[in-house]
C-alpha positions as a printed NumPy array, in Angstrom:
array([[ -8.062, -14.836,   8.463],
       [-10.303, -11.891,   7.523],
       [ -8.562,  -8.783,   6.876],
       [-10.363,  -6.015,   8.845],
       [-11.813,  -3.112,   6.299],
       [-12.468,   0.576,   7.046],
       [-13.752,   2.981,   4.856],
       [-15.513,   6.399,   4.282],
       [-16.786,   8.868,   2.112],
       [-16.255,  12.28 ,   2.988],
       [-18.024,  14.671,   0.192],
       [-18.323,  18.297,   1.381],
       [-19.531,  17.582,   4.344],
       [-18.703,  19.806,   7.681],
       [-19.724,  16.946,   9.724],
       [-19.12 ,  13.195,  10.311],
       [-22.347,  10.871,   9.786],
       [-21.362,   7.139,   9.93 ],
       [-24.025,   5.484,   8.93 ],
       [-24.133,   7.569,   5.66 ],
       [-20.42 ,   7.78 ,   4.621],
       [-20.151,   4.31 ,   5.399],
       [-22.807,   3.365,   3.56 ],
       [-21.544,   5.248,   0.601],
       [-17.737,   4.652,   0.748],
       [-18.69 ,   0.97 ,   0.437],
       [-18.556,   1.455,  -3.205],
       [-14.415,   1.592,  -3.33 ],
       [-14.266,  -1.276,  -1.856],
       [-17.017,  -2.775,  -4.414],
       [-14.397,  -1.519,  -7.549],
       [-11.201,  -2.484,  -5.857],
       [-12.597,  -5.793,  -4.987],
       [-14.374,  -6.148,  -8.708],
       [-17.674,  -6.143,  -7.649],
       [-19.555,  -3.256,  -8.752],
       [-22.146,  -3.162, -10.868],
       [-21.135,  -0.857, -14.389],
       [-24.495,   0.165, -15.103],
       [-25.13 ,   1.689, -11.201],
       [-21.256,   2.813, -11.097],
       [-21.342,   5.79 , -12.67 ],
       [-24.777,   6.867,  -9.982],
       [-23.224,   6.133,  -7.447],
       [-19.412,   8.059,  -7.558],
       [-21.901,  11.161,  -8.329],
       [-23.658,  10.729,  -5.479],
       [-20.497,  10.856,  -3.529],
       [-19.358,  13.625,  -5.678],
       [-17.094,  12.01 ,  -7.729],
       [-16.258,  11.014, -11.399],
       [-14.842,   8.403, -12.725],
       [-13.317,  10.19 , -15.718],
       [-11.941,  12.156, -13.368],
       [-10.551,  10.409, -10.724],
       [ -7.268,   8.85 ,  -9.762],
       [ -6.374,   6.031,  -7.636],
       [ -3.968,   6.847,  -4.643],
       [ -2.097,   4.33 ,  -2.402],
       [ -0.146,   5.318,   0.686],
       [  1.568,   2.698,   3.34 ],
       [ -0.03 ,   4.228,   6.567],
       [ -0.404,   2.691,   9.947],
       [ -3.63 ,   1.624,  10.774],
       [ -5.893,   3.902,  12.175],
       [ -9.753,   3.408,  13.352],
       [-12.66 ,   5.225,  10.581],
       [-13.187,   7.558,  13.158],
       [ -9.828,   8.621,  13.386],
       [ -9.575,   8.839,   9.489],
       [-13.473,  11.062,   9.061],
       [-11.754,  13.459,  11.816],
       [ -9.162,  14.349,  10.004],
       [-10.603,  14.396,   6.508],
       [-14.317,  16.382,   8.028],
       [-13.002,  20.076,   7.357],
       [-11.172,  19.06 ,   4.052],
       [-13.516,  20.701,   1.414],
       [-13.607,  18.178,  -1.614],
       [-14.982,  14.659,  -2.695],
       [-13.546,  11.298,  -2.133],
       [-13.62 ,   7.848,  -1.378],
       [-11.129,   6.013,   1.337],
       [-10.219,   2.735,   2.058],
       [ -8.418,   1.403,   4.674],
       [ -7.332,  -2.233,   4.813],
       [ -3.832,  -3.13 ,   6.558],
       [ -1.652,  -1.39 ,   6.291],
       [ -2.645,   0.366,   3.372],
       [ -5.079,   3.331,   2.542],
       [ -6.899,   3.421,  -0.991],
       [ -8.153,   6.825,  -2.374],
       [-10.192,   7.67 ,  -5.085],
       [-10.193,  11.638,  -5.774],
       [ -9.701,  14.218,  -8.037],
       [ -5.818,  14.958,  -8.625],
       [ -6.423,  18.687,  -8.089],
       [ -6.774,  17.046,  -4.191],
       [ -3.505,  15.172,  -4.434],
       [ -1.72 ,  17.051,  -2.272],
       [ -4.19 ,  18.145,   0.383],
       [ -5.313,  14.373,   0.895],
       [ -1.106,  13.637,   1.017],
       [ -1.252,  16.575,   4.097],
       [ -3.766,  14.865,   5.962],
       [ -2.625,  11.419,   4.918],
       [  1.021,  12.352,   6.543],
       [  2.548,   9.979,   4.165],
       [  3.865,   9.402,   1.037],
       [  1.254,   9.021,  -1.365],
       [  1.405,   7.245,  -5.125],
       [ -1.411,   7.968,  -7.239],
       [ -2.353,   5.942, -10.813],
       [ -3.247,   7.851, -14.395],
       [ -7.119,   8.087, -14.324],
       [ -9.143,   5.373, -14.383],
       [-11.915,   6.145, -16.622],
       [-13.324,   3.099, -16.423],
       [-14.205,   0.162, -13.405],
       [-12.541,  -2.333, -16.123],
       [ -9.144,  -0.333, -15.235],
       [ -9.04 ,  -0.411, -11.578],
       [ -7.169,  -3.296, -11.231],
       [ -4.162,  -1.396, -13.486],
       [ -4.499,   1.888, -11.715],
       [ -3.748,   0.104,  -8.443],
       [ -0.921,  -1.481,  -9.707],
       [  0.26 ,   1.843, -10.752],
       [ -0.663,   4.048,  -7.88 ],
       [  1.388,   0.831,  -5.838],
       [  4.176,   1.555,  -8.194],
       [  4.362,   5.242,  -7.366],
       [  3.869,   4.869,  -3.937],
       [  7.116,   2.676,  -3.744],
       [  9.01 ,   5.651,  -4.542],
       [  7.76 ,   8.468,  -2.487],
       [ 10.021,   9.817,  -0.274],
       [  9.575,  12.824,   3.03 ],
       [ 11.37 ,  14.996,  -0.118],
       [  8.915,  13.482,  -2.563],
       [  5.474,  12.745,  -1.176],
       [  3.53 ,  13.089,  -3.87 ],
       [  4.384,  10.278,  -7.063],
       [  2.333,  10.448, -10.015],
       [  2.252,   7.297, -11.999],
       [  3.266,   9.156, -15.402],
       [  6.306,  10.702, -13.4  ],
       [  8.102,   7.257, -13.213],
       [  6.652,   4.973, -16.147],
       [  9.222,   3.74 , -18.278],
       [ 11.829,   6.051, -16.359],
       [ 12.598,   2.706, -13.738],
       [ 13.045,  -0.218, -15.82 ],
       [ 14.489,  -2.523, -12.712],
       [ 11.361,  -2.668, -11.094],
       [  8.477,  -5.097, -11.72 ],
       [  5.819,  -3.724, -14.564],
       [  3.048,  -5.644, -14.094],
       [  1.398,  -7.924, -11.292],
       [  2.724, -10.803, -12.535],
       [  6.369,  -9.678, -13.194],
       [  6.009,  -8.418,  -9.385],
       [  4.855, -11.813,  -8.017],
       [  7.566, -13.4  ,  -9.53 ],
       [ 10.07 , -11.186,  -7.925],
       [  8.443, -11.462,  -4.939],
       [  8.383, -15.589,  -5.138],
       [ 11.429, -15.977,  -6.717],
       [ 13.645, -13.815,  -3.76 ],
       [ 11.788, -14.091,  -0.722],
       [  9.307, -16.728,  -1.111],
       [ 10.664, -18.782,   0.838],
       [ 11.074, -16.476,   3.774],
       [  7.099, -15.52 ,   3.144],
       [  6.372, -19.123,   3.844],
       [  8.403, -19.443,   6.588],
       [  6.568, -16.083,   8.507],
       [  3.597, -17.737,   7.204],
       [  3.834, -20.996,   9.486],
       [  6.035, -19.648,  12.385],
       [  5.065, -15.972,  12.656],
       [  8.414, -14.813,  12.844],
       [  8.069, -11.619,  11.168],
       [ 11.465, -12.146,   8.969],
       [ 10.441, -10.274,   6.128],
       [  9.659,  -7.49 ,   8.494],
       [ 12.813,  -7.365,  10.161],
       [ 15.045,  -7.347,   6.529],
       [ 13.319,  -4.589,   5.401],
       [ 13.429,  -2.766,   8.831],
       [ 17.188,  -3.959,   8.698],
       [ 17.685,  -2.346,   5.301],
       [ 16.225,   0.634,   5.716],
       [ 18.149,   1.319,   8.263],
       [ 21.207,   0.676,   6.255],
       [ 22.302,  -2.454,   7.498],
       [ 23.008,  -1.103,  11.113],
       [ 22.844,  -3.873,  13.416],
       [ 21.941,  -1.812,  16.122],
       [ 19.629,   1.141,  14.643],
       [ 17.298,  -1.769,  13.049],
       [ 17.368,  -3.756,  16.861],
       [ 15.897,  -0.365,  18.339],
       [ 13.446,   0.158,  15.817],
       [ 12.089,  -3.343,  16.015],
       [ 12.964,  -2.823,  19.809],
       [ 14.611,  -6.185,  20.562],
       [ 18.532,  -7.609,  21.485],
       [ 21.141,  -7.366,  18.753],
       [ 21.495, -11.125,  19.084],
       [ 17.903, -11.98 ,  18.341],
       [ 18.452,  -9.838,  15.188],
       [ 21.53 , -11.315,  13.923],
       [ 19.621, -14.528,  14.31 ],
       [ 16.798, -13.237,  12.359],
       [ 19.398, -12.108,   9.838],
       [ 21.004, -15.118,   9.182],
       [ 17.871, -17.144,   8.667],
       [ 16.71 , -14.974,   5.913],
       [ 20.296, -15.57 ,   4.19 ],
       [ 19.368, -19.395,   5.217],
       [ 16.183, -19.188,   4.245],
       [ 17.179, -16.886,   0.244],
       [ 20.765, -18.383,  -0.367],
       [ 21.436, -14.583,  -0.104],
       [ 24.187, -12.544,   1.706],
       [ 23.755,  -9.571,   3.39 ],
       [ 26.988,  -8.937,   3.305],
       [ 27.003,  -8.905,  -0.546],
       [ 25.973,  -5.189,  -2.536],
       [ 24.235,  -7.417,  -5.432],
       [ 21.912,  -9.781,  -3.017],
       [ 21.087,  -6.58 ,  -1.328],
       [ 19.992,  -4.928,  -3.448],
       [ 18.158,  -8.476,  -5.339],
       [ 16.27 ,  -8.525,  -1.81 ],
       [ 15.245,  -4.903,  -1.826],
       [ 14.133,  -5.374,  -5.258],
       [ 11.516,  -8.192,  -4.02 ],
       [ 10.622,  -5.988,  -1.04 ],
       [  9.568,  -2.758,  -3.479],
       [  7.653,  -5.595,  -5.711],
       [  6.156,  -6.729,  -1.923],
       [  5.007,  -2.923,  -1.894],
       [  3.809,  -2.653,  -5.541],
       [  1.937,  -5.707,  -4.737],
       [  0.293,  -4.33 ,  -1.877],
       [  1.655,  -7.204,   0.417],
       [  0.382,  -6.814,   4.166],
       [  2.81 ,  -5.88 ,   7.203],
       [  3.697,  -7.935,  10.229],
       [  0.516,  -6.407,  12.057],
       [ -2.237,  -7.111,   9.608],
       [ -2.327, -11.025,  10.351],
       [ -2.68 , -11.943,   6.438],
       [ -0.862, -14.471,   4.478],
       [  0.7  , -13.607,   1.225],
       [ -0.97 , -15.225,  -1.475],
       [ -2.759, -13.38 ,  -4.456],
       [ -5.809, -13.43 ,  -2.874],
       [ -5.161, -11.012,  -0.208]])
């Protein structure tokens, strides 16, 4: 299933004008996705105001909001950027003198990579700004990449160690959503952040206590893991922050979990 894709560019501008930022804030999707050209890269960020020696990649977990929602609120903000919005997640490429302004408007936590310099290093920036973004907090809402490397050994490093994690844990329970569409891995990390209240996490996901002890126990089926025990908690929370770094889509986006998406 396609994953639907919003984006904009908002540069300086005091107005909205769809076709145009649309037309221009296609290029972050064109790096994220690999497929930019280097020799017209460099062009085209300074026609949208931007540098690529400059910049910084930003992720935030927002909930999914139409472009026209998104241009309203970024139109007065006086600066140059690029968003994308796929999911569950928003992508930003700005300047980190705008980090906290575009956090403001964002109303969310908001991670951000070391610049990217180059299109070669978007892939790694990602990863990063995913990275930070997994530990901002109301308290802490703006994470800088460089604030947290090599300060949080027990989380994943790279795609690959993250994958693992992810497979490893709750693979099984990623299949299982995949086939039946029962939203498990939803529900344990609902269930978890709510700190393992049975009845905070069946309000928030606003159904019966019995239908979420039920979804409980099939994801200790389903991971040979207690939720009763402190060390497979916090194993499964581990695989649900390397779901995050990963940028793995929530219950509403309709995606699958493989690589590709």
């Amino acid at each position: 299933m396609q994953r639907k894709v919003d984006y904009f560019c908002a540069a300086q501008w005091p107005t909205f004008t769809p076709p145009l930022t649309r037309q221009n804030a296609e290029l972050l999707k064109e790096i994220v996705d690999q497929k930019v050209k280097a020799g017209t890269l460099t062009r085209r960020l300074n026609a949208c105001g931007l540098s690529l020696d400059a910049a910084i990649l930003g992720v935030a977990r927002a909930a999914p909001l139409p472009l026209t929602e998104w241009a309203r609120r970024f139109e007065r903000l006086e600066t140059s950027l690029l968003l994308l919005s796929r999911g569950q997640e928003v992508l930003v490429l700005l300047s980190s003198k705008d980090a906290e302004a575009v956090q403001a408007i964002l109303g969310v936590p908001l991670g951000l990579s070391d610049s990217v310099h180059s299109a070669d290093r978007m892939i790694e920036a990602l990863r990063e700004a995913r990275l930070a973004a997994a530990h901002g907090t109301p308290e802490r809402p703006v994470v800088h990449h460089a604030q947290i490397a090599d300060r949080l050994p027990w989380l994943p490093q790279s795609i690959e160690e993250a994958w693992d994690t992810f497979r490893r844990i709750l693979g099984a329970v990623a299949a299982h959503d995949e086939q039946s569409n029962a939203r498990l891995l939803h529900t344990l990390r609902v269930f978890l952040e709510h700190n393992r209240s049975w009845q905070a996490a069946a309000n928030a996901l606003n159904i019966h206590k019995t239908s979420l002890t039920y979804r409980i126990r099939r994801v200790e089926e389903l991971t040979g893991r207690s939720l009763s025990s402190t060390a497979d908690v916090a194993a499964l929370w581990l695989a649900l922050q390397a779901a995050d770094i990963l940028g793995l889509p929530g219950p509403s986006d309709g995606e699958g979990y493989g690589p590709g998406n």
